[in-house]
C-alpha positions in Angstrom: 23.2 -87.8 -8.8 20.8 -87.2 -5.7 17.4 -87.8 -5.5 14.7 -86.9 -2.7 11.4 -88.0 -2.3 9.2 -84.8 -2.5 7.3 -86.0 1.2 10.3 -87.8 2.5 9.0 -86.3 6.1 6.1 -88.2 5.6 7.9 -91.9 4.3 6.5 -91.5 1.1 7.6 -93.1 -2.3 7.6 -91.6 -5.2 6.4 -93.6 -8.6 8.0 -92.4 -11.8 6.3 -93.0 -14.8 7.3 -92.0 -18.4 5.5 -91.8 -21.3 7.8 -92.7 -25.0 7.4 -90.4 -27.6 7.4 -92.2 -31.2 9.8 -91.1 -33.7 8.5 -88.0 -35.3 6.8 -88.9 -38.4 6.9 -93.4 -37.8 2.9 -93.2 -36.7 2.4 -91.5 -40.5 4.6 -92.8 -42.3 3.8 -95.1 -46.0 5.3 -98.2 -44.0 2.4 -97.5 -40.9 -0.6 -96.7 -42.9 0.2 -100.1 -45.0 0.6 -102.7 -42.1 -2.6 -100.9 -40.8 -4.0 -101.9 -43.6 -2.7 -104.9 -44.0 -3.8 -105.4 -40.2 -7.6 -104.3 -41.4 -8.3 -106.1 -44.4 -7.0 -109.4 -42.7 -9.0 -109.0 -40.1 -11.8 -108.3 -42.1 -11.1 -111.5 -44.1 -11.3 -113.6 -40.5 -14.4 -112.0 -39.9 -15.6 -113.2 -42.9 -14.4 -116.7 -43.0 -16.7 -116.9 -39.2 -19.9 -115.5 -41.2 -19.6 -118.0 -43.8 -19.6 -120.7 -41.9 -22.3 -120.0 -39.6 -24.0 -119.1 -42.7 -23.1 -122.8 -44.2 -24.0 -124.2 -41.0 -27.1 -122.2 -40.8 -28.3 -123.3 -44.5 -27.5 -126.9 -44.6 -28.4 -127.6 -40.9 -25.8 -129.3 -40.3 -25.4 -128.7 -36.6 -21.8 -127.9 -36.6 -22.1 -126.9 -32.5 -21.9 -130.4 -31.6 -17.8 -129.9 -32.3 -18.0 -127.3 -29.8 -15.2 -127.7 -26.7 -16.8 -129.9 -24.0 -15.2 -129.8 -20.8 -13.3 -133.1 -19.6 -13.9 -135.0 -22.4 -11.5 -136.9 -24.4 -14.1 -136.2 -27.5 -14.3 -132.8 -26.8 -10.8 -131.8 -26.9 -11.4 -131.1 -30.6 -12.7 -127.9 -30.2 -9.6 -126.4 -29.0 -9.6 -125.6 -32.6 -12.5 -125.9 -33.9 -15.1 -123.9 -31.0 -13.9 -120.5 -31.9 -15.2 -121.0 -34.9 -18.5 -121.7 -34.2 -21.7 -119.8 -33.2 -24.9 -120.3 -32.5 -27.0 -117.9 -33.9 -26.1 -114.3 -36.1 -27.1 -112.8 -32.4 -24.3 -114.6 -31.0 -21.6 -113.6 -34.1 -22.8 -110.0 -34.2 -22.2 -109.4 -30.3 -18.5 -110.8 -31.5 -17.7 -109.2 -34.3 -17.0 -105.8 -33.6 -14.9 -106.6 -30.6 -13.4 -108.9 -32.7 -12.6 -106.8 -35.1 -10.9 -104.0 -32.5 -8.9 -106.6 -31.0 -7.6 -108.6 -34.1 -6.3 -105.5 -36.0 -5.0 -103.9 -32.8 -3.0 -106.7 -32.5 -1.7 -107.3 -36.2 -0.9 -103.6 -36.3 0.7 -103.5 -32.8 2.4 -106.0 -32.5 3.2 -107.9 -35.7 5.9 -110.2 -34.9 4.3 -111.7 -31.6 1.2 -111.8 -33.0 2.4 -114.6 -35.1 3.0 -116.7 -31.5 0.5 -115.5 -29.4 -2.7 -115.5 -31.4 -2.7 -119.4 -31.8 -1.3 -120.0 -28.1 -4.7 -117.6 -27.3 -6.4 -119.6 -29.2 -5.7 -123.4 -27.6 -3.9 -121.9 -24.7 -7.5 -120.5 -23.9 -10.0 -123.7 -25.3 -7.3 -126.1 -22.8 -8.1 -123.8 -19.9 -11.8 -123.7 -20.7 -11.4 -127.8 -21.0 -10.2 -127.7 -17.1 -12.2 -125.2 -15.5 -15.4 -125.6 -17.6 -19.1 -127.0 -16.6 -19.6 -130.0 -18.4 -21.7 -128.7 -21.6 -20.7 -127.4 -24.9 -18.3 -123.7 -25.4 -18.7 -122.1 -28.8 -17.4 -118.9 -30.0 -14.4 -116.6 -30.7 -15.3 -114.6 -27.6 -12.5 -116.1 -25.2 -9.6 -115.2 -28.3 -11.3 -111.9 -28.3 -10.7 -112.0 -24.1 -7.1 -112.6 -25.1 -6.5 -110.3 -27.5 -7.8 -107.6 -25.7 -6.3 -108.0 -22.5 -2.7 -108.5 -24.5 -3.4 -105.1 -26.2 -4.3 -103.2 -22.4 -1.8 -105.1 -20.7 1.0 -104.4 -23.3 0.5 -100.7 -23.5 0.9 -100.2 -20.5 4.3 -102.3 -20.1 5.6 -100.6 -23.4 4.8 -97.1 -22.4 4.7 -95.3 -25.5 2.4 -93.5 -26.7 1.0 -95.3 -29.5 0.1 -98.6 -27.2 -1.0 -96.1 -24.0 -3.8 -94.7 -26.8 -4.8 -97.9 -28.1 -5.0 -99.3 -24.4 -6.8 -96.0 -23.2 -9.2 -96.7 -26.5 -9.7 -100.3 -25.4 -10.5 -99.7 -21.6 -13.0 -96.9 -23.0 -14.9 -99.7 -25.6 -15.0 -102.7 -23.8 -14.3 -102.2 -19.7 -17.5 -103.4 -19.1 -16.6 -106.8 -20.8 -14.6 -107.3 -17.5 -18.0 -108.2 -15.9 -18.2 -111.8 -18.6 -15.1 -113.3 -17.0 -17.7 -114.2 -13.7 -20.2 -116.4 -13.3 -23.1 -114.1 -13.6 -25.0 -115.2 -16.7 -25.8 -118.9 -17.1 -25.8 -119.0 -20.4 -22.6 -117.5 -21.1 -19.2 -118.9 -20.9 -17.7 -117.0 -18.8 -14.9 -119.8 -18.6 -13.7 -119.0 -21.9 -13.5 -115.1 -21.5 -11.6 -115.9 -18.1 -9.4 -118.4 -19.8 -9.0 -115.9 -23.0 -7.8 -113.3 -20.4 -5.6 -115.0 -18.8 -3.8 -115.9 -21.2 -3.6 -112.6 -22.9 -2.2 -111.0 -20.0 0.5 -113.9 -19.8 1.6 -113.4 -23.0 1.5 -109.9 -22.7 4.0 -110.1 -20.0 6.4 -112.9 -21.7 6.6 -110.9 -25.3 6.7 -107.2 -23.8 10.1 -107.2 -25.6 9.2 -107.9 -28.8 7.7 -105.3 -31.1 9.3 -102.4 -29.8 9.0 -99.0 -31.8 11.5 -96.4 -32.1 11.5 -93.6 -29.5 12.6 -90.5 -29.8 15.3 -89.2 -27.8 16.3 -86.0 -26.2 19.7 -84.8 -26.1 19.4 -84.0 -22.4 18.0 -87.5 -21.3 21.7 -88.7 -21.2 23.3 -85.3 -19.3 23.8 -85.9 -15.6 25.3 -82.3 -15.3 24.2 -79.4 -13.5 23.3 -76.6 -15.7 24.6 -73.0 -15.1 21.0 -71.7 -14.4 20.6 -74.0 -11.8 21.1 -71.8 -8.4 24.0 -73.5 -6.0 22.4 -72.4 -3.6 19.6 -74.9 -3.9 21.9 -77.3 -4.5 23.8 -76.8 -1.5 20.3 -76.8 0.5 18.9 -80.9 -1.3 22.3 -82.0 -0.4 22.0 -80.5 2.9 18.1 -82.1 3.5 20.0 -85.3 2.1 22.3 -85.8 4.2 19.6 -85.1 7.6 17.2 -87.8 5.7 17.4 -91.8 7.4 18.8 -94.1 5.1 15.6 -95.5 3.5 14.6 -92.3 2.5 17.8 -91.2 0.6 18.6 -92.6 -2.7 21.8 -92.2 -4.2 23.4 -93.1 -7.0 27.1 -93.2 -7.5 
């Protein structure tokens, strides 16, 4: 099979980039609408687990920010777990929860089997990060897993390719784009160290379990024909192989 570069006259290089069609009928299916959910009303559940204990917190007084994650300190390595739990105020839950909410089920419903792994390595992964990079006061809140989960979500679409993740990552960059602006140093109250760790370890992941989670794609019977069909003029034929052969090397591709 031959191939030409549309502007080989000027060295350029053509970037081929396909978009997967789902099985016809998988994105409505009984077995899709239920792990959505499924994905949903665990998510929801989260949510609500974060509310009640800022509500606790609130009520009691009991100051639970002082188990926050605090930077290069032995003491403060307990809140790898326990920081994105924590919040300061409603303000500060609120301005999480929706994002959170996005990201989470995007995730469960996405990508199910490497959400198991990847959520709780976001989760330390991210607070361990924050514990290296991170002025020396207290980090709070699920905002650097939401970093994470997000960036797995954009970053995976658009590894996978099909349609399903390319909307969900098209839907993502539309909500929350802006939130690229939290992983700098901008805001001095904000820790911007946790959204940059969060990221960054979202888009790792993303990378190391593009594999997993794959949906089936629909396939055309043509995709695997390498023939020439009969309406295909030989002349034109004749001409490409002709161009082919007058192209340098690095601008001819062939494959035997």
């Amino acid at each position: 099979m031959l191939y030409l570069p549309i502007c080989a006259e000027l060295d350029c290089r053509s970037i081929a980039m396909t978009f997967k069609i789902l099985e016809p009928g998988y994105n409505t299916s009984k077995k899709s609408s239920s792990n959505f959910r499924l994905a949903l009303r665990t998510t929801l559940a989260a949510l609500g687990v974060l509310w009640v204990i800022l509500i606790i917190d609130s009520t009691f007084g009991l100051g639970l920010v002082r188990f926050g994650l605090r930077p290069q300190s032995a003491v403060g390595l307990v809140g790898l777990v326990t920081a994105p739990l924590l919040h300061a105020n409603a303000q500060h839950l609120l301005s999480n929860s929706m994002p959170f909410v996005v990201s989470l089920t995007a995730m469960l419903f996405l990508y199910p089997n490497s959400s198991v792994r990847t959520i709780p390595l976001m989760w330390l992964g991210s607070g361990l990060l924050s514990w290296i990079i991170g002025r020396p006061t207290v980090h709070i809140g699920v905002s650097g897993l939401v970093y994470g989960m997000l960036a797995f979500v954009f970053i995976g679409g658009v590894l996978r390719r099909d349609m399903r993740s390319v909307s969900v990552t098209l839907l993502v960059g539309f909500l929350y784009g802006s939130m690229i602006w939290g992983v700098l140093p901008i805001r001095p109250f904000m820790s911007w160290e946790m959204h940059l760790s969060g990221a960054i370890m979202g888009g790792a992941l993303a990378i190391l379990y593009r594999s997993w989670d794959r949906v089936p794609i629909k396939r055309y019977e043509w995709e695997d024909d390498d023939s020439v069909p009969d309406w295909f003029p030989r002349d034109a034929e004749e001409d490409s192989e002709s161009t082919a052969r007058k192209l340098p090397d690095r601008d001819r591709n062939v494959d035997e």
